[in-house]
N, C-alpha and C positions, 0 to 999 in steps of 0.2 A: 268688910261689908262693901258690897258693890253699888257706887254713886249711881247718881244719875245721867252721867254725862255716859260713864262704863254702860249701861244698861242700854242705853240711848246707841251707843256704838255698836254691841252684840248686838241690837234687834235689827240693824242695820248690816249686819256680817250676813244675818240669815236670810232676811229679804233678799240682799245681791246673789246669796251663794243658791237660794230658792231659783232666781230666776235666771241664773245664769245655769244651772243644771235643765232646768224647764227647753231653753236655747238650745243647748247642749247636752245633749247626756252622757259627753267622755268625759264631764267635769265631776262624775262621779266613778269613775272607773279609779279600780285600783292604781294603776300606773300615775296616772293626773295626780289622783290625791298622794301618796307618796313621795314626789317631784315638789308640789307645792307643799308640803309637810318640811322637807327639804331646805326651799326656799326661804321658807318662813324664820328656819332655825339660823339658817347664814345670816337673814339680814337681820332677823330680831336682834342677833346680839349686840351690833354696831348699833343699833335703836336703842337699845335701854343703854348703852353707853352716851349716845347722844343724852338723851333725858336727863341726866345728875348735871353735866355742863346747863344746860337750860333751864332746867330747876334753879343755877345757882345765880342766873342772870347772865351766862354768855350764851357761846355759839361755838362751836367745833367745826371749822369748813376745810378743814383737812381731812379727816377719816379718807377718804378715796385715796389720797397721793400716800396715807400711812398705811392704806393697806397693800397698794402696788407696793412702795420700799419695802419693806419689812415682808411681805411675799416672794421678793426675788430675790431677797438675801435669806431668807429659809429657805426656799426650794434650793440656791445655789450651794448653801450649807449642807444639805443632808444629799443631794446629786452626789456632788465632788465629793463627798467624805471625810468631808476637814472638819466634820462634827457627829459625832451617833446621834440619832434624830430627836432625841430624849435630851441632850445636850442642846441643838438647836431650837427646841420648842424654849426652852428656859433663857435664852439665848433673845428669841425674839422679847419673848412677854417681857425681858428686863430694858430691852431698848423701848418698848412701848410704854412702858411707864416713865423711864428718862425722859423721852420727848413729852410725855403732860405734865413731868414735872417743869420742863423747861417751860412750858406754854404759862402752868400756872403762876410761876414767878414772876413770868413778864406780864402778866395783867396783875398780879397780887401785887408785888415787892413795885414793881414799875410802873404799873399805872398806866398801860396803855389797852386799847381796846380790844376784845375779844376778836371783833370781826378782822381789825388790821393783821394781829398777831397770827391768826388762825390760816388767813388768807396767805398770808407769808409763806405759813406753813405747807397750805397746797403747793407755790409754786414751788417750795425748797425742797420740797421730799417728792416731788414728779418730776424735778430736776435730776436729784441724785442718783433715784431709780432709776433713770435712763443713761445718767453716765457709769453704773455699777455693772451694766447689762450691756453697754457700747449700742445703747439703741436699738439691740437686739431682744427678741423674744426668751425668756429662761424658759425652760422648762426640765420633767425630767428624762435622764434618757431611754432610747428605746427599751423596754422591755424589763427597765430598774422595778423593781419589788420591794415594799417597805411591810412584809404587813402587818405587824401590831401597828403601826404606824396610818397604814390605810384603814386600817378596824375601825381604828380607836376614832378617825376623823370624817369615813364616808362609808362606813358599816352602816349595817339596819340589827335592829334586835327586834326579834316577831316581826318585822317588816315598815319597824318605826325608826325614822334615818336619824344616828347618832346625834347630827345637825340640831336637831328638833330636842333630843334628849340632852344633851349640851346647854339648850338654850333653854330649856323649861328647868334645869336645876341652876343654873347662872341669875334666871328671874327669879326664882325663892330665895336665893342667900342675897340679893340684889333688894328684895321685895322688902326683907326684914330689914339689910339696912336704911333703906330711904324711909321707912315707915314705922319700923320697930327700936330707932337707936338713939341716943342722943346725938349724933352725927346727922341724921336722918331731919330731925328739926332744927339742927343751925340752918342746915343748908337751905331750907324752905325759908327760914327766918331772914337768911343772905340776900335769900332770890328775893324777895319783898321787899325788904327795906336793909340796904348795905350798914347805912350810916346809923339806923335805929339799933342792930345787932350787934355793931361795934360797941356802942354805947351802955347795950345791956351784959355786955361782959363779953360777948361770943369775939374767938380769936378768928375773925373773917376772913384772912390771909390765909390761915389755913384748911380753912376750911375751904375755900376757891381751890389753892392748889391741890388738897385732896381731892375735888370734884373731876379736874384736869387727867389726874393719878389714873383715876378711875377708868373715866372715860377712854383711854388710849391704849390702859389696861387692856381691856372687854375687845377695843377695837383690834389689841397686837392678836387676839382669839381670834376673834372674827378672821384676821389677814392668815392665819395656819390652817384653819377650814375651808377657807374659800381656796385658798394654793393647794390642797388638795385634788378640793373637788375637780379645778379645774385642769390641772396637772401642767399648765403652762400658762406662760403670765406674759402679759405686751405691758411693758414699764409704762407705755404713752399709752396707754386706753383700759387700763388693768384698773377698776374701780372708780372709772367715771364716774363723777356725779351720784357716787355712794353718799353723799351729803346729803345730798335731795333727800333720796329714801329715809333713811335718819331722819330728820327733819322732818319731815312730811308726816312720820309715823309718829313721831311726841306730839305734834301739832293735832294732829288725828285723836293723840288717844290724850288729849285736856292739859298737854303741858305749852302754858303760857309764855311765846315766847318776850316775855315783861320778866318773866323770873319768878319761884316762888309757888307755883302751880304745877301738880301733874300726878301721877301715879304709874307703878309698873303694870297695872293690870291695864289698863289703858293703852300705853305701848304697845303691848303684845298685840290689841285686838285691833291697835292701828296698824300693825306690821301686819296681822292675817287680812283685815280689811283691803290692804295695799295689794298683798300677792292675789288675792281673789278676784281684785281690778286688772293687776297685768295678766294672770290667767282665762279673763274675759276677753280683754285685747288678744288674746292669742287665739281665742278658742274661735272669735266669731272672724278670725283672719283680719283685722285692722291692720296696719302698716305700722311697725316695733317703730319706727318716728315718733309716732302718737304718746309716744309713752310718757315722753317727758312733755306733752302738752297734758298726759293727764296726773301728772302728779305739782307740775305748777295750779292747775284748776283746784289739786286735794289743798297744796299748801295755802293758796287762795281763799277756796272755802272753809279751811277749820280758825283760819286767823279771820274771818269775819264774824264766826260763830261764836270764837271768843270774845273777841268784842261786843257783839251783844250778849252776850253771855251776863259780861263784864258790868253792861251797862242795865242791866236789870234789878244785879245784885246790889250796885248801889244806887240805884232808881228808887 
């Protein structure tokens, strides 16, 4: 059943998407829609990865520097041929998982803070990526052909980009567990009250580093579609400030960054609300600068809305 925060967020996707077509009318043209269809599929996925870590009361500010690593060591695997590309997909998603399992120990087992660990993480893995790459650009070479491989990550089926069908069956099996599972409510139980969940049985440890798991999971996908799409990866600017986006789109669609709050429907219509905003920036020719002035203002305003949100419910 769709809340009120969800309802409140679509009636506000339509309004913008209303008057940004009214401005524009290539924001309804095949091609537009398509591309941000696209868009939407690449970052959702990193977004409802973010959400399980915030739900569980941290933060993930690595995603960007995990999706550069872990993109230019799959491109550079399936390039050179030191792996069939069905090998390196399996390849990535088991180091993205290692790395959130490492993340979650050191906040579970260690006791240290999300945002320290994570940060760490940014600069260690946009380190690596650049010394695995020799500060050069990967990419693949001229005229290399994958294609089950290209199908399978930047096809269209009827004209709807794999991206988008990726990410809308990753949100259902994602959807059921955060909402349908006994897993689903520790993790809510963790994000609200650590110490109360402990106490009522729940294995909190594990339940954080399964969040982490998760998280880095969903992000090592994200980082095989995006190297894809883009067919060449700069180690030093290859998912910039992918955090933001993430963030901004849990933030958007009601997950509280206190822990304990949020939903995957929400997500999603924070991630389409997000790309309809950079599609706006695009369409009416703003300067791509703006962009991250407009998504500091998104993460701005949905963290004050919670807040009163917050303060009404127990008003």
């Amino acid at each position: 059943m769709i809340g009120r925060k969800d309802l409140g967020l679509l009636i506000l996707i339509l309004v913008v998407g209303t008057v940004v077509a009214i401005i524009n009318p290539r924001f309804l043209s095949p091609i537009n829609l398509s591309n941000t269809a696209n868009l939407i599929g690449l970052f959702g996925i990193f977004a409802v990865a973010q959400a399980f870590v915030i739900i569980s009361g941290g933060i993930e500010l690595s995603v960007g520097s995990i999706i550069a690593l872990l993109g230019v060591i799959f491109v550079d695997l399936v390039s050179s041929g030191a792996l069939a590309p069905g090998m390196a997909v399996v390849l990535v998603l088991v180091l993205g998982c290692m790395i959130g399992m490492a993340h979650g120990l050191l906040v579970a087992k260690m006791g240290l803070q999300p945002f320290v660990v994570t940060l760490c993480g940014l600069l260690i893995y946009r380190g690596i990526a650049r010394y695995y790459t020799e500060d050069a650009t990967a990419g693949f070479p001229f005229g290399a052909s994958f294609p089950v491989l290209e199908w399978l990550t930047a096809g269209r089926f009827y004209g709807v980009p794999h991206s988008l069908i990726a990410f809308l069956a990753i949100t259902l099996v994602m959807g059921l567990v955060l909402h349908r599972s006994v897993f689903g409510r520790y993790l809510f139980a963790v994000g609200k009250n650590e110490e109360a969940a402990r106490y009522s049985g729940i294995n909190t440890g594990r339940v954080v580093i399964a969040a982490y798991v998760i998280c880095c999971g969903l992000t090592a996908v994200a980082a095989i579609f995006i190297a894809m799409y883009t067919r060449s990866i700069s180690p030093s600017s290859h998912g910039n400030f992918y955090e933001l986006y993430a963030i901004a789109a849990a933030v958007l669609g009601g997950c509280s960054l206190r822990g304990g709050e949020g939903s995957i429907l929400g997500v999603v219509l924070g991630t389409v609300l997000l790309q309809v905003l950079q599609n706006l920036v695009n369409l009416l020719g703003i300067p791509s600068s703006l962009n991250f002035a407009v998504m500091g203002s998104v993460i701005l305003l949905g963290v004050i809305a919670d807040r009163q949100f917050s303060k009404r419910k127990t008003g």
